[in-house]
ROVO-494347 format. One record per residue (C-alpha): residue in three letters; x, y, z; residue number from 1. Coordinates in pm, whole numbers, plus 50000, padded with zeros to 5 digits. Example, Ala and Ser with C-alpha at 12.3 -4.5 7.8 and 13.67 -1.06 7.14 Angstrom:
# ROVO-494347
NUTOR, ALA, 51230, 49550, 50780, 1
NUTOR, SER, 51367, 49894, 50714, 2
***
This chain:
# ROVO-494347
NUTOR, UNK, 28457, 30769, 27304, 1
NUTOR, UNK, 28495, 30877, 27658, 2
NUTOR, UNK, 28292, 30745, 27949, 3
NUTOR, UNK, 27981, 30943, 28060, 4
NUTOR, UNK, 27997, 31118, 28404, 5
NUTOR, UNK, 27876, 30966, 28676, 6
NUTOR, UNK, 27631, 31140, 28874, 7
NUTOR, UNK, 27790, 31225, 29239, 8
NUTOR, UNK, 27605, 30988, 29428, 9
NUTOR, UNK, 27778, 30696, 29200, 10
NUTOR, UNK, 28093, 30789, 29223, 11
NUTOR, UNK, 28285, 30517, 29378, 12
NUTOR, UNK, 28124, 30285, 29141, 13
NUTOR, UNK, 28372, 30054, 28938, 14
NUTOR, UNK, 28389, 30147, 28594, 15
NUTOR, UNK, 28125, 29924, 28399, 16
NUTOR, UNK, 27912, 29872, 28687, 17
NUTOR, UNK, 27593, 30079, 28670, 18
NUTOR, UNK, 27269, 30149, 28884, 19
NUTOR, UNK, 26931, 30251, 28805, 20
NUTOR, UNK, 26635, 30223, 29051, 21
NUTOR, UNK, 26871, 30071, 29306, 22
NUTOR, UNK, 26984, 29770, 29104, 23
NUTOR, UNK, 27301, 29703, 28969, 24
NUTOR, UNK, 27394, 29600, 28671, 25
NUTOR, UNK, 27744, 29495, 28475, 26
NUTOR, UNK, 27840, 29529, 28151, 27
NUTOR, UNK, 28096, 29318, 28002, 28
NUTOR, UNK, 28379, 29575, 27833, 29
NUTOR, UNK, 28464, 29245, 27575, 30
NUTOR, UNK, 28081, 29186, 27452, 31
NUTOR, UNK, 27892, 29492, 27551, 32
NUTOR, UNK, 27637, 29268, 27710, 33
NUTOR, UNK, 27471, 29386, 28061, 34
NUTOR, UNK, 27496, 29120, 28356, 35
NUTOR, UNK, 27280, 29163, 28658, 36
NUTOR, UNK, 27434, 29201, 29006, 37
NUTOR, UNK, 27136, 29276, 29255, 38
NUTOR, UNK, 27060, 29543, 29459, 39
NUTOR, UNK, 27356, 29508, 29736, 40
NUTOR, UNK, 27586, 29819, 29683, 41
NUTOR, UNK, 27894, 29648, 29825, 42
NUTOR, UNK, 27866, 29303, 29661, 43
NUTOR, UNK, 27836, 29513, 29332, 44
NUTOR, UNK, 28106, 29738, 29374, 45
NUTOR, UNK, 28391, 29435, 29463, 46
NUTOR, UNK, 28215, 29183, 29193, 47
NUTOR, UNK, 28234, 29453, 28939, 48
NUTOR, UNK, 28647, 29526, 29107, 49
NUTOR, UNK, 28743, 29145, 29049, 50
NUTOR, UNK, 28558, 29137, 28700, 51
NUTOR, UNK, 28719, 29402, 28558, 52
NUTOR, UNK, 29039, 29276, 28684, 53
NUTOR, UNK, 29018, 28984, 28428, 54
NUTOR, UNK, 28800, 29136, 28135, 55
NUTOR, UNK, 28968, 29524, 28058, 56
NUTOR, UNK, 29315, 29559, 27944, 57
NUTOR, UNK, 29557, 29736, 28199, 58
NUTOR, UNK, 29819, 29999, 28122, 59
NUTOR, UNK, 29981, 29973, 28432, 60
NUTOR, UNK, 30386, 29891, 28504, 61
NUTOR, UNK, 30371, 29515, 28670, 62
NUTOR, UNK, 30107, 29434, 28388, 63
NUTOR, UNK, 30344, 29556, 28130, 64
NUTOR, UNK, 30659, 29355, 28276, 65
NUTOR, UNK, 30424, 29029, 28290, 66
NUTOR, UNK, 30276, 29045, 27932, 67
NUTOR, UNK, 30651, 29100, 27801, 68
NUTOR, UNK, 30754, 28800, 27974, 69
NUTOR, UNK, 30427, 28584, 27887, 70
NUTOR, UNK, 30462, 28342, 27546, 71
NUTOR, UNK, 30180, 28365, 27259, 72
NUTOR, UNK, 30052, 28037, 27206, 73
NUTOR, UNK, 30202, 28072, 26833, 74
NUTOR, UNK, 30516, 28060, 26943, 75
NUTOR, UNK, 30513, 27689, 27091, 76
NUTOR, UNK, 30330, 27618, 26759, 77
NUTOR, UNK, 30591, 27745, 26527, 78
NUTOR, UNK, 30910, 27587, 26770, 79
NUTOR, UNK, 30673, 27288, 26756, 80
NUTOR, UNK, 30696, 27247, 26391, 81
NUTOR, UNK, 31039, 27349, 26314, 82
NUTOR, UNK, 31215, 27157, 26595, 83
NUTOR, UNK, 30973, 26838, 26700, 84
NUTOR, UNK, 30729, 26758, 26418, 85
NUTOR, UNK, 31002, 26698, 26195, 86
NUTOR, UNK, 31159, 26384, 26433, 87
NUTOR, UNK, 30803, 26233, 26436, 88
NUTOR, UNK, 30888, 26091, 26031, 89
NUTOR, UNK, 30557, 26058, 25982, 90
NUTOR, UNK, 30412, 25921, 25609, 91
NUTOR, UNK, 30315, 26178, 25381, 92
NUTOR, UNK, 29940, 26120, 25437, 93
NUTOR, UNK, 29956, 26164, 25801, 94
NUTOR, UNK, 30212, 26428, 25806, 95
NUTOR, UNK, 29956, 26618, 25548, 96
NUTOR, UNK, 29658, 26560, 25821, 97
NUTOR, UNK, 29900, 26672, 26106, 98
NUTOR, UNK, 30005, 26991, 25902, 99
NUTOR, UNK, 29621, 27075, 25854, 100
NUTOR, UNK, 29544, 27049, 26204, 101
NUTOR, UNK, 29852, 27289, 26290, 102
NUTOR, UNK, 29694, 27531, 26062, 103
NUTOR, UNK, 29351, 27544, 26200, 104
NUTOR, UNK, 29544, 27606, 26563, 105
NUTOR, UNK, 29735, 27859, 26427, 106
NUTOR, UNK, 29458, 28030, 26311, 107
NUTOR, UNK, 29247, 28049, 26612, 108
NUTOR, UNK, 29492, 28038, 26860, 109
NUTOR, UNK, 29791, 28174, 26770, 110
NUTOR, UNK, 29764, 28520, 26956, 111
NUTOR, UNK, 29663, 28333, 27313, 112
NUTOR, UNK, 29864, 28396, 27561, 113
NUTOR, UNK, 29944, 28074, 27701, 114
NUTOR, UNK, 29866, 28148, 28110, 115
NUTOR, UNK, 29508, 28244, 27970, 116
NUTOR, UNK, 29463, 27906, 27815, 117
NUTOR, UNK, 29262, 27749, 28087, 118
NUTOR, UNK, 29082, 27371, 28101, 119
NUTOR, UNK, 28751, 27568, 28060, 120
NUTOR, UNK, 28921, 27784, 27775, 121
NUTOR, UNK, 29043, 27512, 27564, 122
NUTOR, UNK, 28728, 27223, 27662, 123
NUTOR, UNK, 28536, 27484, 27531, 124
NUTOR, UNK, 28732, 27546, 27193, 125
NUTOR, UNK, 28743, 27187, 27160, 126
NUTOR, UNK, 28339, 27153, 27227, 127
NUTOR, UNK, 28238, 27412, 27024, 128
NUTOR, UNK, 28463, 27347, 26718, 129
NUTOR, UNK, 28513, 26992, 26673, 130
NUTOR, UNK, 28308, 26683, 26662, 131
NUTOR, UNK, 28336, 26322, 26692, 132
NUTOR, UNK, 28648, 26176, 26580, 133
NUTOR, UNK, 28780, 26535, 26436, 134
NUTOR, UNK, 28774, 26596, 26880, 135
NUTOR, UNK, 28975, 26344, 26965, 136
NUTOR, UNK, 29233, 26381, 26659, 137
NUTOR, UNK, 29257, 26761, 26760, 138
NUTOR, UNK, 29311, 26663, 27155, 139
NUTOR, UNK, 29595, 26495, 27080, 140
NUTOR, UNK, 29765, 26743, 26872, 141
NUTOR, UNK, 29679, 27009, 27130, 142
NUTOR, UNK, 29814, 26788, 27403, 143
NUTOR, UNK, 30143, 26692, 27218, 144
NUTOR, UNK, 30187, 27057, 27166, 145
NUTOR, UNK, 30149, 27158, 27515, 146
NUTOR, UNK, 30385, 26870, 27645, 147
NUTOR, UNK, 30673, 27003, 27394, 148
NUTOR, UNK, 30573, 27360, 27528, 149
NUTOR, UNK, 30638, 27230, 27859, 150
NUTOR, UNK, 30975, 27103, 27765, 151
NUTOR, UNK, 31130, 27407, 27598, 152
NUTOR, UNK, 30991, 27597, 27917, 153
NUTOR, UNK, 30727, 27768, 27770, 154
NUTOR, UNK, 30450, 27647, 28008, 155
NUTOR, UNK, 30431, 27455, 28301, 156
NUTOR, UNK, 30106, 27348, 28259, 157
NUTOR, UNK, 29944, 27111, 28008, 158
NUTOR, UNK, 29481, 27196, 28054, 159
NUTOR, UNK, 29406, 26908, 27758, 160
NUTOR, UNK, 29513, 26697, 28039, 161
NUTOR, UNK, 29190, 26756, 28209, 162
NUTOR, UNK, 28969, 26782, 27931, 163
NUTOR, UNK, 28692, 26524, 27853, 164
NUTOR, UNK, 28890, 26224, 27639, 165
NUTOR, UNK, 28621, 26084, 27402, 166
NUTOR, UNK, 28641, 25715, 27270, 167
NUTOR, UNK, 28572, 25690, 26884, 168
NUTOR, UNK, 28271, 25672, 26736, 169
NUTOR, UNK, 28152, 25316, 26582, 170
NUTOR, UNK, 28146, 25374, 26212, 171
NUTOR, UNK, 27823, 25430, 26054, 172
NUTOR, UNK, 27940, 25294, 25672, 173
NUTOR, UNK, 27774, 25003, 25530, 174
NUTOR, UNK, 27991, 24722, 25406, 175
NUTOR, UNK, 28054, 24706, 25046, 176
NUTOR, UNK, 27821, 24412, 24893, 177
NUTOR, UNK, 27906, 24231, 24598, 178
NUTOR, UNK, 27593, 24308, 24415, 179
NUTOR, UNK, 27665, 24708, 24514, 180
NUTOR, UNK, 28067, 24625, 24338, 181
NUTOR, UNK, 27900, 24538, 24071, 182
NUTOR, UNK, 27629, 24826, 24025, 183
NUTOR, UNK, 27907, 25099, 24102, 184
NUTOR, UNK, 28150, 24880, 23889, 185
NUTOR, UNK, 27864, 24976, 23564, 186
NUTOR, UNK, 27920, 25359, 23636, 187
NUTOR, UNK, 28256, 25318, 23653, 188
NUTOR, UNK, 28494, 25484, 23370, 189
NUTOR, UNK, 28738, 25219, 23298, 190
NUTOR, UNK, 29056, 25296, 23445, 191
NUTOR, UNK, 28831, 25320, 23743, 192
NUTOR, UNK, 28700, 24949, 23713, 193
NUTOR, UNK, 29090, 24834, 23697, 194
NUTOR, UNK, 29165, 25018, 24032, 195
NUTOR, UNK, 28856, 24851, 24186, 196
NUTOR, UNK, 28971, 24542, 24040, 197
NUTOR, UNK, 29287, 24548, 24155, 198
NUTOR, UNK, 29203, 24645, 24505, 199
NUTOR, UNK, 28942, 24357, 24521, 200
NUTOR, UNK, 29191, 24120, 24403, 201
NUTOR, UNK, 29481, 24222, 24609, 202
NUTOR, UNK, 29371, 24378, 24940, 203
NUTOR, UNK, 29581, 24627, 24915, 204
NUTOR, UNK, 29464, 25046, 25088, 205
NUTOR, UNK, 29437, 25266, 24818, 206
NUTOR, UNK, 29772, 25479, 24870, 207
NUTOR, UNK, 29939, 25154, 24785, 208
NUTOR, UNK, 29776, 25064, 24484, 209
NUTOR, UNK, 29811, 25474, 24373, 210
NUTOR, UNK, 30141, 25385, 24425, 211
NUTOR, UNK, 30212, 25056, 24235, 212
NUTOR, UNK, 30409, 25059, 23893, 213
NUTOR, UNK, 30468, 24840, 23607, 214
NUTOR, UNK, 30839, 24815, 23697, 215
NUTOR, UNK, 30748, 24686, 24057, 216
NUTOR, UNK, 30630, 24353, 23873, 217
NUTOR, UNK, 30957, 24047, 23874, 218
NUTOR, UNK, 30849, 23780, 23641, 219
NUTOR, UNK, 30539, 23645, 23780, 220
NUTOR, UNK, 30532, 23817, 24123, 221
NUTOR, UNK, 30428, 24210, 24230, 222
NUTOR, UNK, 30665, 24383, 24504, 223
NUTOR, UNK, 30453, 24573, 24722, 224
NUTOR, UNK, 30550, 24753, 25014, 225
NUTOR, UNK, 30254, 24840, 25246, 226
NUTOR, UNK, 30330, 25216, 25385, 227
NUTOR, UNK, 30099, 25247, 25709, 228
NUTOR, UNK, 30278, 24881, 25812, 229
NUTOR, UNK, 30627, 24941, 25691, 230
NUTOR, UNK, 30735, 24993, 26079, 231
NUTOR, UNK, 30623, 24587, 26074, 232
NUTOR, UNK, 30917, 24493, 25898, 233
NUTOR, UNK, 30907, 24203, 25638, 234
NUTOR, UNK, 30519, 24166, 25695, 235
NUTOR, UNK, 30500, 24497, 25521, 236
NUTOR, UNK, 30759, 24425, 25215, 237
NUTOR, UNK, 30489, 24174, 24999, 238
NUTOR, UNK, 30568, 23971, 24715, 239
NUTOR, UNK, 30279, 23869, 24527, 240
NUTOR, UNK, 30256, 23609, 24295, 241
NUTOR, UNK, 30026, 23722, 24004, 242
NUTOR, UNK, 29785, 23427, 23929, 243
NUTOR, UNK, 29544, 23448, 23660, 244
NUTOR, UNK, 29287, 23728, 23762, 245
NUTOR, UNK, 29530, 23962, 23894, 246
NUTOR, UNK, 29769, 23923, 23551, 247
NUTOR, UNK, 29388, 23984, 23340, 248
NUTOR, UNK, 29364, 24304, 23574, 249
NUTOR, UNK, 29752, 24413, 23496, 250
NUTOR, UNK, 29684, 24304, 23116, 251
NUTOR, UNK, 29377, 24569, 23076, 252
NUTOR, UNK, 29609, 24842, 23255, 253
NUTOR, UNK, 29857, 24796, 22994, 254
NUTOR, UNK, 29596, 24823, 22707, 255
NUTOR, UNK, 29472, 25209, 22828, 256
NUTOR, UNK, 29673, 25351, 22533, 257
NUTOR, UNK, 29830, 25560, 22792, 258
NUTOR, UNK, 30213, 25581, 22847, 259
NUTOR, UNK, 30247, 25540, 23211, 260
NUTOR, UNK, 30471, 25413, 23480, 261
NUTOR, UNK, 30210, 25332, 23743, 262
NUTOR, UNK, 29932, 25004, 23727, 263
NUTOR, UNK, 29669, 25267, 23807, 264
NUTOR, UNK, 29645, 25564, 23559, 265
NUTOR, UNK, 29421, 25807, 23373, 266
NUTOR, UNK, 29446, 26039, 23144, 267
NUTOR, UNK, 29321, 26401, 23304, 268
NUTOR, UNK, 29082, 26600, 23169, 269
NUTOR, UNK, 29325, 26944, 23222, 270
NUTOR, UNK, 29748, 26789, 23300, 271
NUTOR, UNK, 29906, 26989, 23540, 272
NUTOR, UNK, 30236, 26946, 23678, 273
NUTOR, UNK, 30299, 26885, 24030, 274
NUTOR, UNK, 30561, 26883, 24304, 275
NUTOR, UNK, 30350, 26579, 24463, 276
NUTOR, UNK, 30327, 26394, 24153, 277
NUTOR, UNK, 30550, 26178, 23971, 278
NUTOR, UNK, 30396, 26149, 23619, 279
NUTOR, UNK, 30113, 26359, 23508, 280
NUTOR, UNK, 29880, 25992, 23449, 281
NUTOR, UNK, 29916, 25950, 23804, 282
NUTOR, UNK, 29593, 25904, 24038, 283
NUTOR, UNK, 29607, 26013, 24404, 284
NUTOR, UNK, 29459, 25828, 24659, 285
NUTOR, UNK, 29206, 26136, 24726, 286
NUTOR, UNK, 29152, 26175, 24349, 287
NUTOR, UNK, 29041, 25762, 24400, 288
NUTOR, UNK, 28852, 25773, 24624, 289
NUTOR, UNK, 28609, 26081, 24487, 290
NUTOR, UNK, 28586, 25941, 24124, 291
NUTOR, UNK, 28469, 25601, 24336, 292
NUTOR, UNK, 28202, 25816, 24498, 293
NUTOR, UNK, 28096, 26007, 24208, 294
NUTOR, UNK, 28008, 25643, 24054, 295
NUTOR, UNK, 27857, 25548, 24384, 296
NUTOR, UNK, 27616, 25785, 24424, 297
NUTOR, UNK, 27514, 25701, 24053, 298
NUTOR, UNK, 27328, 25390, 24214, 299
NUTOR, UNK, 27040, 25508, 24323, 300
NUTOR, UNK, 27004, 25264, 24603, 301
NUTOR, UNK, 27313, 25355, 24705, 302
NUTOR, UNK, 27234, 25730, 24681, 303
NUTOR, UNK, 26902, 25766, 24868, 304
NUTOR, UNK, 27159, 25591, 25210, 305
NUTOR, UNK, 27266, 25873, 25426, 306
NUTOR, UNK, 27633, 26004, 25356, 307
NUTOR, UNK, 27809, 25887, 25638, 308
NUTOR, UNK, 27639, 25535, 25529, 309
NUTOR, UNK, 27735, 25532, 25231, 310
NUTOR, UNK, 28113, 25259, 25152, 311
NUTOR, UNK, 28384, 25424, 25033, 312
NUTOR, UNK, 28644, 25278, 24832, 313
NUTOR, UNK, 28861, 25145, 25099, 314
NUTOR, UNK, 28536, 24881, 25142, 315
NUTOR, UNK, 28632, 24701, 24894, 316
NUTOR, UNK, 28955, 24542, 25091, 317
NUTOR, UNK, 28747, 24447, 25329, 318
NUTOR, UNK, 28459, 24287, 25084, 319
NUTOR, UNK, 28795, 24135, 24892, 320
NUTOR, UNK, 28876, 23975, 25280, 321
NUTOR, UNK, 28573, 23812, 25291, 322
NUTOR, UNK, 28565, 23682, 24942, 323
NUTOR, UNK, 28908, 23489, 24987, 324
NUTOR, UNK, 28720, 23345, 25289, 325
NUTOR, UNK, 28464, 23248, 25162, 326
NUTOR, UNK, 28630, 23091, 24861, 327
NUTOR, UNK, 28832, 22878, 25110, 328
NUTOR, UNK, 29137, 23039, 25163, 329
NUTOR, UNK, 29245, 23027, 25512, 330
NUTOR, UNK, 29235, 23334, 25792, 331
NUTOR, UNK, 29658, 23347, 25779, 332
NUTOR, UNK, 29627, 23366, 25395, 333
NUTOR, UNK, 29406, 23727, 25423, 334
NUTOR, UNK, 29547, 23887, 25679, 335
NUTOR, UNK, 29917, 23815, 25519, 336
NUTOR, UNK, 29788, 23971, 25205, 337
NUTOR, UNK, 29594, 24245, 25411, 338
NUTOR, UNK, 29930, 24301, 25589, 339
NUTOR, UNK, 29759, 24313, 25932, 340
NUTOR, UNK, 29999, 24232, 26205, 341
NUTOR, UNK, 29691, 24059, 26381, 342
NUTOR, UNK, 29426, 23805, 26270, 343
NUTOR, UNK, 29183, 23982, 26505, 344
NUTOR, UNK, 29248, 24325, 26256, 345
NUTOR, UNK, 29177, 24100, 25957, 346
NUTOR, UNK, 28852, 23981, 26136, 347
NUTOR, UNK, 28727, 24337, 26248, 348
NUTOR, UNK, 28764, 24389, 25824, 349
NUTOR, UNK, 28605, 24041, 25699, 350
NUTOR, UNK, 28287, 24011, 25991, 351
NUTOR, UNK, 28114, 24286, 25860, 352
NUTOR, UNK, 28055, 24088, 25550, 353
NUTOR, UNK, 27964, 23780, 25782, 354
NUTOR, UNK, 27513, 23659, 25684, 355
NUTOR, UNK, 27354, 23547, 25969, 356
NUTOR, UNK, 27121, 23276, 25895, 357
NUTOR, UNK, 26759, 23317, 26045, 358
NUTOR, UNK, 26631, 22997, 26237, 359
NUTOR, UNK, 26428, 22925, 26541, 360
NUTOR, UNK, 26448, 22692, 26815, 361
NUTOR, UNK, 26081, 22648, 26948, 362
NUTOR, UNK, 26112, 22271, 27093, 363
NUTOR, UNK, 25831, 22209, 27311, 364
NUTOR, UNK, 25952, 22076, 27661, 365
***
């Protein structure tokens, strides 16, 4: 639709700037929203000159020659993924979480011309889209992705640089108790109760026990090898020797009925075949860890805690920490088994589970 005519006395007003009564007003060309600018003709007319400068597309020659040569944000995404994310080797999980995060960017960002994406531009993406830790996991992407950008030449400026870096949230999740276990362990189906059995007894995160398999046991010991420590070396490669509760756990596995490869299996309610998967019995971590909070929330005081409250499955290492502890088992012993490469990790996991006794000391003096 073409602009209305201005009246002759407003003539050498900037386009978007208007007056009535001897006020001036701007409207932004990008949101249709009106701005006020006062009643001082001059200020007006140059305010409404430099804003239009940034907010209404220009047809003109130098414009033209500087958008050609400009990059799309995209485009350091996509070189970022073919050429650099591939040298990272990260493990499947991460590289799954890292591929997710690429997507969302894409998405929103993909058609930004990089020169526009100021500190204020992208603190305020980050602000207004993310939260907690899901902000600081998104930073560092972001900032990666500039700092490859700036290596293949396609920026020369990194703005995440300056933008607010937020330390991690403490963790609202209650530790796991062993009356809770026990109370989830009764909703439990039973393939379920083996997989919380075996994490209990062997400390081990749930991608490794997904991953365990009848032909990983050697006479009376279980090879394990520990895939977020495997960078650790022999720390990470475990060999452990089954005693008595952990060969009862293995024993029940084996009496499912089920013909399967892997320790912890199921039978699905629809099979579907899978690039991901090895065997159609096989349980993913994620499909582990939502069955454990289906029977969960089955408790009701369990249910009536607040989500974020509420122990997940990866609890139970820690509530299996403390147990060895407790049953006298010394501090090198857990956190060899946990596969921590310090004893102050294996504390962080078993001091939750830590009861303080209540006393007073009211000696008279």
């Amino acid at each position: 639709m073409a602009a209305r005519r201005r009246s002759g006395k407003n003539q050498d007003l900037e386009p978007n700037l208007h007056e009535h009564g001897g006020y001036y007003k701007y409207r932004n060309p990008q949101t249709g929203r009106y701005h006020g600018m006062g009643s001082n003709r001059k200020k007006a007319i140059a305010a409404a000159r430099k804003l239009n400068a940034m907010l209404m597309p220009t047809n003109d020659l130098v414009s033209r020659v500087v958008s050609d040569n400009a990059h799309l944000f995209g485009e350091i995404l996509t070189r970022y993924r073919k050429e650099y994310l591939p040298t990272k080797k990260l493990k499947p999980k991460t590289l799954e979480e890292t591929i997710y995060r690429l997507n969302r960017l894409e998405r929103d960002l993909k058609d930004k011309p990089v020169q526009e994406m100021s500190v204020k531009f992208v603190a305020d993406y980050l602000d207004q889209g993310f939260k907690n830790n899901a902000y600081i996991k998104f930073r560092g992407l972001l900032s990666e992705v500039f700092k490859f950008g700036i290596t293949k030449g396609l920026t020369d400026d990194n703005p995440i640089q300056n933008t607010l870096a937020k330390a991690a949230e403490e963790k609202a999740r209650r530790p796991l108790s062993m009356e809770w276990y026990t109370a989830i362990y009764a909703q439990a189906p039973e393939w379920l109760q083996v997989a919380m059995d075996f994490a209990l007894i062997s400390l081990q995160r749930r991608g490794d026990i997904c991953a365990a398999k009848f032909e990983d046991i050697e006479g009376q010991h279980l090879k394990l090898i520990q895939r977020k420590t495997e960078k650790h070396g022999h720390r990470a490669h475990l060999k452990i020797a089954i005693g008595s509760s952990l060969d009862a756990v293995i024993r029940r596995s084996r009496l499912s009925g089920i013909a399967s490869p892997f320790i912890i299996h199921r039978r699905p309610q629809r099979i579907r075949r899978s690039k991901s998967m090895e065997h159609w019995t096989q349980v993913r971590p994620e499909t582990l860890s939502k069955e454990f909070a289906k029977a969960r929330d089955k408790v009701p005081e369990i249910k009536r805690l607040p989500a974020e409250e509420r122990p997940t499955f990866h609890e139970i290492r820690a509530l299996g920490g403390h147990l060895y502890l407790e049953a006298g088992f010394s501090d090198e012993y857990v956190q060899t088994l946990m596969g921590h490469s310090t004893l102050t990790m294996t504390h962080h996991y078993t001091d939750r589970h830590v009861e303080w006794t209540v006393c007073e000391a009211a000696l008279p003096v």
